[in-house]
Structure formats: structure tokens, C-alpha cells
N, CA and C atoms of all chains as a GROMACS GRO file, in nm:
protein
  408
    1UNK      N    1  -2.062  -0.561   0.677
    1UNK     CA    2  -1.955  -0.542   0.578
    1UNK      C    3  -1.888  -0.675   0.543
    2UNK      N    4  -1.840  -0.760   0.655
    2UNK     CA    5  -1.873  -0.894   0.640
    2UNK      C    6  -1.918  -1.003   0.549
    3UNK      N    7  -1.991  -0.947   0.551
    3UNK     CA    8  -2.098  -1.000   0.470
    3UNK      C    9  -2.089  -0.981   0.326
    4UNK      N   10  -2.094  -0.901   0.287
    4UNK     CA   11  -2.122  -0.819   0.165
    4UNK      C   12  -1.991  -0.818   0.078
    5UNK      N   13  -1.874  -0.844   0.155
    5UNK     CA   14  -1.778  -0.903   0.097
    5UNK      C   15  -1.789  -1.057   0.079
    6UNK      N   16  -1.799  -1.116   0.168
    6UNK     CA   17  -1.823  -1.282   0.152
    6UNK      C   18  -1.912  -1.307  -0.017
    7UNK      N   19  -1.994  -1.213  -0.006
    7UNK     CA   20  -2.058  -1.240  -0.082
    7UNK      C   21  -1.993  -1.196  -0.257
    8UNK      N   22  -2.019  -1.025  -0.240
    8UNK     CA   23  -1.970  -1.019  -0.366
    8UNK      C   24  -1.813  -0.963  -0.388
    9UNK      N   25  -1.774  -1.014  -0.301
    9UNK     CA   26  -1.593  -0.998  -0.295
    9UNK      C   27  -1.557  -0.827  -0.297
   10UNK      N   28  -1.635  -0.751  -0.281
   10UNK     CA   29  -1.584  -0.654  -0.249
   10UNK      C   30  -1.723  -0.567  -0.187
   11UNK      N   31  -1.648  -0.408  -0.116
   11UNK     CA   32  -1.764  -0.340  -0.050
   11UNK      C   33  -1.688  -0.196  -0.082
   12UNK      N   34  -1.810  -0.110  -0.066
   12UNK     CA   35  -1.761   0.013  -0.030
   12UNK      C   36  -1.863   0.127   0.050
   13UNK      N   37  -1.792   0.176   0.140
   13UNK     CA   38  -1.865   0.293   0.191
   13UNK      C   39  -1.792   0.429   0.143
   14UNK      N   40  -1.881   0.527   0.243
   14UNK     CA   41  -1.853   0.693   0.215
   14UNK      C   42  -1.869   0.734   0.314
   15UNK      N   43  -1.800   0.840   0.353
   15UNK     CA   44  -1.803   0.891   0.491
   15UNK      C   45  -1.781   1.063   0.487
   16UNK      N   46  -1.846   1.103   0.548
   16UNK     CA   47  -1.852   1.257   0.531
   16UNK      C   48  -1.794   1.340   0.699
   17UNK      N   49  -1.696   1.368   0.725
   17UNK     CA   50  -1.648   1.414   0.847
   17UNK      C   51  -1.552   1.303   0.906
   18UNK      N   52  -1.482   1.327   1.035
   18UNK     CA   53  -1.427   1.220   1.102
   18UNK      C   54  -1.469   1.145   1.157
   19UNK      N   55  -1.551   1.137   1.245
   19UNK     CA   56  -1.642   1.047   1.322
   19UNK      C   57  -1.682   0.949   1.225
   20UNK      N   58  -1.738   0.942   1.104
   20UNK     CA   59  -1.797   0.882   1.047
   20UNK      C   60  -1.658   0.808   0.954
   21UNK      N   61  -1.546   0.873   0.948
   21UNK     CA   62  -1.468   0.784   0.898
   21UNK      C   63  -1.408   0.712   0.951
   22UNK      N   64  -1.398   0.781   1.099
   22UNK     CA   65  -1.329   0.684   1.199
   22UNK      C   66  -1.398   0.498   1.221
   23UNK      N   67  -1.534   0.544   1.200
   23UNK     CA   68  -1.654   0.424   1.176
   23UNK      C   69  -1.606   0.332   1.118
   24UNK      N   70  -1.608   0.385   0.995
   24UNK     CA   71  -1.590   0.278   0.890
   24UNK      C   72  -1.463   0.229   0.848
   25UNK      N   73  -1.328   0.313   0.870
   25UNK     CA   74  -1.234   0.237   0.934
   25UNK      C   75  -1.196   0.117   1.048
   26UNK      N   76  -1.296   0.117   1.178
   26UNK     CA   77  -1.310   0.049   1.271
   26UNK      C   78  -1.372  -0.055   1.229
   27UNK      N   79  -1.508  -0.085   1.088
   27UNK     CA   80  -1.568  -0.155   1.077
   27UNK      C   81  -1.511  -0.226   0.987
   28UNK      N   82  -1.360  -0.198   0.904
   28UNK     CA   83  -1.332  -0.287   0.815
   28UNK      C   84  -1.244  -0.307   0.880
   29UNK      N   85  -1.159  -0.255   0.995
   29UNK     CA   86  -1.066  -0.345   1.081
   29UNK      C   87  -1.106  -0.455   1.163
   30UNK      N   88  -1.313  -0.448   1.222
   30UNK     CA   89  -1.366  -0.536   1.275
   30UNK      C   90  -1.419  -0.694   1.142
   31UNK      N   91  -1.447  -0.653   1.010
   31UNK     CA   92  -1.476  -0.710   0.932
   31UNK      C   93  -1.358  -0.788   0.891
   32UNK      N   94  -1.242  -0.743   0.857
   32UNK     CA   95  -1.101  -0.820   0.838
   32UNK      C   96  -1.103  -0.928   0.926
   33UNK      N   97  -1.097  -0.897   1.070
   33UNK     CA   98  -1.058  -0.992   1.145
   33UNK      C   99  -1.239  -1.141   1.177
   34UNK      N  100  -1.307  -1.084   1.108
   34UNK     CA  101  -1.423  -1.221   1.104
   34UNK      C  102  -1.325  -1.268   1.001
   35UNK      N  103  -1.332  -1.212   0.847
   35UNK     CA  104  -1.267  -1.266   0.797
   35UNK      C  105  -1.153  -1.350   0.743
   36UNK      N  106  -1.071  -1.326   0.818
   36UNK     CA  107  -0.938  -1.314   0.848
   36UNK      C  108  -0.949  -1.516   0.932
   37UNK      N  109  -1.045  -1.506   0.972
   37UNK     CA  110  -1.051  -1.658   1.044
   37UNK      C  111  -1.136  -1.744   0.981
   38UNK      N  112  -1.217  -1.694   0.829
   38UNK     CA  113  -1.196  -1.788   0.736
   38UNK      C  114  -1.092  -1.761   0.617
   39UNK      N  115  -0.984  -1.744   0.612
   39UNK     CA  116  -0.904  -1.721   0.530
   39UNK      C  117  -0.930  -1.658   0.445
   40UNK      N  118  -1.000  -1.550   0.425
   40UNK     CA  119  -1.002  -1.429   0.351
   40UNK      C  120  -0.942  -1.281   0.392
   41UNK      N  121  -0.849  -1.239   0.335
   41UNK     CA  122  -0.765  -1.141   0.356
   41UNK      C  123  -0.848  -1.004   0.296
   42UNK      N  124  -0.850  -0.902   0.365
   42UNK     CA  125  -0.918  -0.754   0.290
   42UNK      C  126  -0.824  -0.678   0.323
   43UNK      N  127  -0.799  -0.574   0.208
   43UNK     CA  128  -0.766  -0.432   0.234
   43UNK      C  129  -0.851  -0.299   0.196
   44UNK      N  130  -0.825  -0.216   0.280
   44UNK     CA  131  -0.916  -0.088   0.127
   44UNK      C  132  -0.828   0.007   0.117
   45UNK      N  133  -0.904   0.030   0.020
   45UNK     CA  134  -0.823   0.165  -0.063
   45UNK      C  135  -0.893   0.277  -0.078
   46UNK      N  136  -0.865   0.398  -0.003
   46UNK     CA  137  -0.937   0.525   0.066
   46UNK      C  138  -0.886   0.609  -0.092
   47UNK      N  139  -1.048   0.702  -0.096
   47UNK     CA  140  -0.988   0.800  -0.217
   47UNK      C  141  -1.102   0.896  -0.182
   48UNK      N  142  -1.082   1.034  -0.234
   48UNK     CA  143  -1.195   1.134  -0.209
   48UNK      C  144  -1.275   1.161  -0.293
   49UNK      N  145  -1.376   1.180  -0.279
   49UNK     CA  146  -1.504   1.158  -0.374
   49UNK      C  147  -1.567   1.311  -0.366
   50UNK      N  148  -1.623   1.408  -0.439
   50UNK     CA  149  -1.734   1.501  -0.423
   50UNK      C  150  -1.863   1.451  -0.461
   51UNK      N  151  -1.952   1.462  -0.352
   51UNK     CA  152  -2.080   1.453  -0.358
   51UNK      C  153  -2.121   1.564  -0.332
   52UNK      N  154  -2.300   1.578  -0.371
   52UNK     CA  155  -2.362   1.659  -0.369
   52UNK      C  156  -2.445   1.668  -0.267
   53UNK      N  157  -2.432   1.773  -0.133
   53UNK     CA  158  -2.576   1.721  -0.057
   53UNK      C  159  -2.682   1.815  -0.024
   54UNK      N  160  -2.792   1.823  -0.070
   54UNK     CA  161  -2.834   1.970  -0.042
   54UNK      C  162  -2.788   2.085  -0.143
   55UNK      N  163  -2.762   2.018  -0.248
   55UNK     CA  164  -2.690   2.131  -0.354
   55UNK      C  165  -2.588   2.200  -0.339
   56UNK      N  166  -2.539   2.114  -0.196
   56UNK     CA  167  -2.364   2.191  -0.191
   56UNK      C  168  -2.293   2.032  -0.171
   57UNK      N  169  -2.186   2.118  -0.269
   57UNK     CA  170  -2.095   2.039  -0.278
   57UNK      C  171  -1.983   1.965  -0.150
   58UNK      N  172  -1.977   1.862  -0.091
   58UNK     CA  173  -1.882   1.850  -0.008
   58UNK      C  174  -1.813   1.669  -0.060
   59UNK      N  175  -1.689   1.738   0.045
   59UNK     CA  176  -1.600   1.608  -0.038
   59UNK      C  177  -1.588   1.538   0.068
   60UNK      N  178  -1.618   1.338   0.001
   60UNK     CA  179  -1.667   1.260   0.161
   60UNK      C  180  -1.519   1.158   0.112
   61UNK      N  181  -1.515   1.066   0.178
   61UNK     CA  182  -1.376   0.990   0.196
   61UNK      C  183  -1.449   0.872   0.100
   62UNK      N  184  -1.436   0.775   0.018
   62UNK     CA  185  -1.459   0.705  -0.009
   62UNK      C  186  -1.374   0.548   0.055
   63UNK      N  187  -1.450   0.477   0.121
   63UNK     CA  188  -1.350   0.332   0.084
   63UNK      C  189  -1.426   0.240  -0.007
   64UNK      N  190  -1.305   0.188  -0.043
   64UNK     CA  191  -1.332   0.050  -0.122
   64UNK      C  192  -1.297  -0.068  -0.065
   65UNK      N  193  -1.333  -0.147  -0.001
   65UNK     CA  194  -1.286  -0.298   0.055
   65UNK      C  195  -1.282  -0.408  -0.070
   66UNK      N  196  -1.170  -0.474  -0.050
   66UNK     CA  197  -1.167  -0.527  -0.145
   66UNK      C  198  -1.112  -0.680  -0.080
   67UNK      N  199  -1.089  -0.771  -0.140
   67UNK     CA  200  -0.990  -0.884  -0.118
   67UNK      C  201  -0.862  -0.840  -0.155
   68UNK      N  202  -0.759  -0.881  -0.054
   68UNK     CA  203  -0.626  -0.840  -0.104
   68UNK      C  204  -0.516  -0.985  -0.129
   69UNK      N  205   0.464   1.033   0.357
   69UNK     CA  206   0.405   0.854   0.314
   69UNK      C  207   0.442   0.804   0.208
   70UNK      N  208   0.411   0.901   0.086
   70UNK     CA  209   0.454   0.833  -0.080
   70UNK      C  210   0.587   0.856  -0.016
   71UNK      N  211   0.608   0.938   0.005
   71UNK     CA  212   0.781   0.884   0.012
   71UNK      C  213   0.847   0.805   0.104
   72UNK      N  214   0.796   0.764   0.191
   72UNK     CA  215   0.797   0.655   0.286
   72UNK      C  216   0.812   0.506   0.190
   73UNK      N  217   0.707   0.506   0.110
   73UNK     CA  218   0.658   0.358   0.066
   73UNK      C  219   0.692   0.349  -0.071
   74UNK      N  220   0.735   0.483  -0.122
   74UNK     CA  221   0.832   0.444  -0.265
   74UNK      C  222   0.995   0.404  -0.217
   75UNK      N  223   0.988   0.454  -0.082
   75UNK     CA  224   1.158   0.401  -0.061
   75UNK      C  225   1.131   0.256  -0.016
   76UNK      N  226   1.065   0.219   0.098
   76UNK     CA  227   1.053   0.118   0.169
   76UNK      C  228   0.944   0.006   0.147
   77UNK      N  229   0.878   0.039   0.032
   77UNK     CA  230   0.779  -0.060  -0.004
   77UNK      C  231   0.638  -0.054   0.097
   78UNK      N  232   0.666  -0.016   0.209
   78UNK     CA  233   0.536  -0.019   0.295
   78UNK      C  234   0.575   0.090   0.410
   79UNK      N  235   0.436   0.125   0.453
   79UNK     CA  236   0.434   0.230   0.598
   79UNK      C  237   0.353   0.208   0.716
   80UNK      N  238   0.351   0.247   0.812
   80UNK     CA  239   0.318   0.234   0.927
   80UNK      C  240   0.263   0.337   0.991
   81UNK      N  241   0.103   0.362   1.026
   81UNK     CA  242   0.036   0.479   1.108
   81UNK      C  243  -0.045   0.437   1.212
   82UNK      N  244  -0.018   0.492   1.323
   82UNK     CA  245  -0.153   0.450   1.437
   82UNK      C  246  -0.171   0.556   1.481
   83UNK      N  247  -0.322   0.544   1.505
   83UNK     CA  248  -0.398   0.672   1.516
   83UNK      C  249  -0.445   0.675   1.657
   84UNK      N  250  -0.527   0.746   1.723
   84UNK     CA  251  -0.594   0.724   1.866
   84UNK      C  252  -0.691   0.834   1.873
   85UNK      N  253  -0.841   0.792   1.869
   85UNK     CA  254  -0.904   0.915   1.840
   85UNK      C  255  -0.926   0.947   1.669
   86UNK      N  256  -1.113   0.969   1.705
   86UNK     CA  257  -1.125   0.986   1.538
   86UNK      C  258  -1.072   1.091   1.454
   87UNK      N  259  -1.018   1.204   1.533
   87UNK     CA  260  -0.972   1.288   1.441
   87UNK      C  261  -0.842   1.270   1.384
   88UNK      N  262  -0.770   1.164   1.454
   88UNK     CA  263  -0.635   1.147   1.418
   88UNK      C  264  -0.643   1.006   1.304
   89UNK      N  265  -0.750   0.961   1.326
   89UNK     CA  266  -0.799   0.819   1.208
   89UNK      C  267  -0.818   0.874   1.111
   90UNK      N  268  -0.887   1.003   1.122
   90UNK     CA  269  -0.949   1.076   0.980
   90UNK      C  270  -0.824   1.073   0.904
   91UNK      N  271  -0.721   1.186   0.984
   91UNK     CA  272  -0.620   1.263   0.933
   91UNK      C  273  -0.523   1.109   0.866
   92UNK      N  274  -0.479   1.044   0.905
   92UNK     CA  275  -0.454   0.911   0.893
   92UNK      C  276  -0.494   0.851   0.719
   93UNK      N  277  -0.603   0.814   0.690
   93UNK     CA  278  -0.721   0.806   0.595
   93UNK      C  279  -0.714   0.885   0.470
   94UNK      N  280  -0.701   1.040   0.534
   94UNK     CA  281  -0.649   1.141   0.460
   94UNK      C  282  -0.548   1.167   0.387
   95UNK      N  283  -0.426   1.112   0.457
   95UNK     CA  284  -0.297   1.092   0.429
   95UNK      C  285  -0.288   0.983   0.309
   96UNK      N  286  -0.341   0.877   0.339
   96UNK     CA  287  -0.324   0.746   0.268
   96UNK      C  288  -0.380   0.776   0.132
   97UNK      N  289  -0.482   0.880   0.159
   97UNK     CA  290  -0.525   0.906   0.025
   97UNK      C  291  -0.495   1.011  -0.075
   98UNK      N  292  -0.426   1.089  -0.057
   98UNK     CA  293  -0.359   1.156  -0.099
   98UNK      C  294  -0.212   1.127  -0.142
   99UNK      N  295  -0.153   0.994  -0.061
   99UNK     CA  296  -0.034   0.978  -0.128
   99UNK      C  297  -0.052   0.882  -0.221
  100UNK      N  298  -0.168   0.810  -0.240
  100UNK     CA  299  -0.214   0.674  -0.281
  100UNK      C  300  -0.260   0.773  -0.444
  101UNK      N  301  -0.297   0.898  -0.416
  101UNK     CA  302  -0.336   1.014  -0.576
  101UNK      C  303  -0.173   1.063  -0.598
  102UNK      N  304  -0.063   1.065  -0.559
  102UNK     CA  305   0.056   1.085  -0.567
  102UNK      C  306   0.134   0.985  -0.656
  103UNK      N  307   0.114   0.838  -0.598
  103UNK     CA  308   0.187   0.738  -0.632
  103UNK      C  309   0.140   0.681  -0.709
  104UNK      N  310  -0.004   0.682  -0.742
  104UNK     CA  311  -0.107   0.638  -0.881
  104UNK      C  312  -0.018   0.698  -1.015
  105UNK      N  313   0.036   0.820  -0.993
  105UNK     CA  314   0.107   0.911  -1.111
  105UNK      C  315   0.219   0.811  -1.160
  106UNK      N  316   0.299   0.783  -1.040
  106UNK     CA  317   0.424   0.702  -1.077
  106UNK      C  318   0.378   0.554  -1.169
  107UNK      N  319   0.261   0.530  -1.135
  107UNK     CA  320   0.224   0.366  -1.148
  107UNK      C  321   0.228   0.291  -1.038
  108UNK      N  322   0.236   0.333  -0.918
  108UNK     CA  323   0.226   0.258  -0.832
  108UNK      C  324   0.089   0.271  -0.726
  109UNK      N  325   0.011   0.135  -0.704
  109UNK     CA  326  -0.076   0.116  -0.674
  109UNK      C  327  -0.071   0.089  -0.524
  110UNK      N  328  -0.144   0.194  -0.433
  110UNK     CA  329  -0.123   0.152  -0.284
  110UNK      C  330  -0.256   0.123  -0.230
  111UNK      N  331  -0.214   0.022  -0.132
  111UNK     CA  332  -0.375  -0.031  -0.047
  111UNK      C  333  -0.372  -0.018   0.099
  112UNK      N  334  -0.444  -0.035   0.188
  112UNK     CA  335  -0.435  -0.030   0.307
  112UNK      C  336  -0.497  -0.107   0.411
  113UNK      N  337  -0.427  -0.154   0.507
  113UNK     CA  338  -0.511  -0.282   0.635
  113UNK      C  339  -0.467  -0.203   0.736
  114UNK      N  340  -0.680  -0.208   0.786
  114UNK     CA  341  -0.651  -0.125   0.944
  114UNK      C  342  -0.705  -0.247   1.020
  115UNK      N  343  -0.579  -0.207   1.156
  115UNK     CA  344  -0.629  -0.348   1.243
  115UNK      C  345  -0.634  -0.259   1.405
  116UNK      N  346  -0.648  -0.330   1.522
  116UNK     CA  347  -0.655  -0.249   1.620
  116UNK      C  348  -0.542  -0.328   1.647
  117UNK      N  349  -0.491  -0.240   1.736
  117UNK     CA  350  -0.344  -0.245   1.830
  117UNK      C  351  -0.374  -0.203   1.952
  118UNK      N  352  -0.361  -0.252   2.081
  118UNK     CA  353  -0.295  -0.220   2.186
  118UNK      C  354  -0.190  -0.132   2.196
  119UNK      N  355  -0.167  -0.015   2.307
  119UNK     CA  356  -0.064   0.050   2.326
  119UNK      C  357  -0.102   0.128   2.452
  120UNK      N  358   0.015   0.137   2.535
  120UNK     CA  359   0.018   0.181   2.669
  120UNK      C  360   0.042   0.308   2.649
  121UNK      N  361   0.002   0.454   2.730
  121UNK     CA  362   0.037   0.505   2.734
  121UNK      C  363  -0.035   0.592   2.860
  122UNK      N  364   0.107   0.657   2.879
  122UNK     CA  365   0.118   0.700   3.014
  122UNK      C  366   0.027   0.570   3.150
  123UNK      N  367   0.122   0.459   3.146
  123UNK     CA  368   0.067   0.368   3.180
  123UNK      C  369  -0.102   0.291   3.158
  124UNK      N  370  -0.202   0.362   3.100
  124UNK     CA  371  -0.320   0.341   3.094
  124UNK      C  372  -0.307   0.294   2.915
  125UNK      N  373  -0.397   0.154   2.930
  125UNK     CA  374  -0.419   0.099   2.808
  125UNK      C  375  -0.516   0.191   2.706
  126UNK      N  376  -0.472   0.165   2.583
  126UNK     CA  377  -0.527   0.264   2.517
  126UNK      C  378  -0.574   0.128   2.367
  127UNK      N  379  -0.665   0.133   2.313
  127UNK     CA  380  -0.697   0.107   2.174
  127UNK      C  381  -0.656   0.195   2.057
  128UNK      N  382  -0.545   0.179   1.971
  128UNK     CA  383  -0.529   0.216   1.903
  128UNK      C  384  -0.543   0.246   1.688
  129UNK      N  385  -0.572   0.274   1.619
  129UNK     CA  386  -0.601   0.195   1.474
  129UNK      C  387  -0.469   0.174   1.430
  130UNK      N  388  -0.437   0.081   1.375
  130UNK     CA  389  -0.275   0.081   1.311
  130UNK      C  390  -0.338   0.014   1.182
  131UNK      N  391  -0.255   0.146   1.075
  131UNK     CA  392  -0.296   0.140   0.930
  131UNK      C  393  -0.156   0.085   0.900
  132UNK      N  394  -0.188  -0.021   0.804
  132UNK     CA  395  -0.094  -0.100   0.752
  132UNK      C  396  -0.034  -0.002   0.608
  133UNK      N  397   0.014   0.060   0.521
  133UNK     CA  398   0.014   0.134   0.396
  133UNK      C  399   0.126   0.035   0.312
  134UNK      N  400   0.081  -0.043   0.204
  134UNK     CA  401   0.184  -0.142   0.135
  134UNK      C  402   0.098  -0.084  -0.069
  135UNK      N  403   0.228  -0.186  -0.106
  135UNK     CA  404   0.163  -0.165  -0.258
  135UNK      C  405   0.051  -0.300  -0.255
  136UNK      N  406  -0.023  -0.228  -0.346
  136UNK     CA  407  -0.159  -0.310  -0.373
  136UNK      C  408  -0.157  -0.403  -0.482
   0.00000   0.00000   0.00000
């Protein structure tokens, strides 16, 4: 995630349940702080998304990482 | 929360445990579809925190909630 910000200044995942959001929360609190020690600051901004999986509908968490 | 951070400019959540990160996540995003109405744009920095409890160290997520 790291990465992928360094690069194109922003990221985003999706997460479907808690476990999996808990993830990717942990991974942009672990990604901030690489960053964070080359002077690049991130925040994200969580919003809910419906996707389709299996032809049913369920609603996954979206983040957006961004530079803040 | 929106009403937390329309009075005070910013909020404060720590979670412990993915179901309480979810719920957390959840929150942010729903007040962040609240306060979008007003015009106000909210973002969020999750970092880990330390916190004792019941004497045993615990890892905690502490969500930062400010305007974006």
C-alpha cells in the first residue's frame, strides 16, 4: 500500500465483513507510518460501496488513501 | 461523530478488536455521508496506540476523525 501510494499518490481498497476491514485499516495505519518517515502524510476516507458477488448484492466498506 | 466534529472540528475513536474497528469505520462513514450534506468534507488517520488495560498491554487502533 506503501507503495502504490509513493507512486501514484493515492490507493484504495474494499473490504467485505470485519476482519477484512479491520486489515486494511491496520495496513494503512502500518503504511502511514513507512510513510510518515519520508515525509509523506496519508489519510483515508471510508465510504460504502454495493458490489455484486455471486449475483447478490452486498455492501463492502470502501477506503480511499490518499495524501493528506 | 458529525456532531462531535461539526462542534469541535475533530474526533477521537479507539477500537480493540476487529469488530469494534469495523463498527469504528462504520461510524466514520456514515457521518462523513451526513456532513458531505452540510459541505463539510471529513477524512481519517488510523494509527496504533498503546493502552493498558486491566493492567495487561493491549494494541489498540486510534482513528483520528478531522475535516479533510
Amino acid at each position: 500500500m506503501a507503495g502504490v501510494i509513493r507512486e501514484a499518490g493515492h490507493a484504495e481498497v474494499q473490504s467485505i465483513g470485519a476482519g477484512a476491514t479491520n486489515q486494511a485499516i491496520k495496513a494503512v495505519a502500518i503504511a502511514r507510518s513507512y510513510l510518515q518517515e519520508e515525509g509523506i502524510d496519508i489519510v483515508c476516507v471510508p465510504s460504502f460501496i454495493d458490489v455484486a458477488i455471486d449475483e447478490e448484492e452486498r455492501t463492502a466498506i470502501r477506503l480511499l488513501i490518499k495524501k493528506g
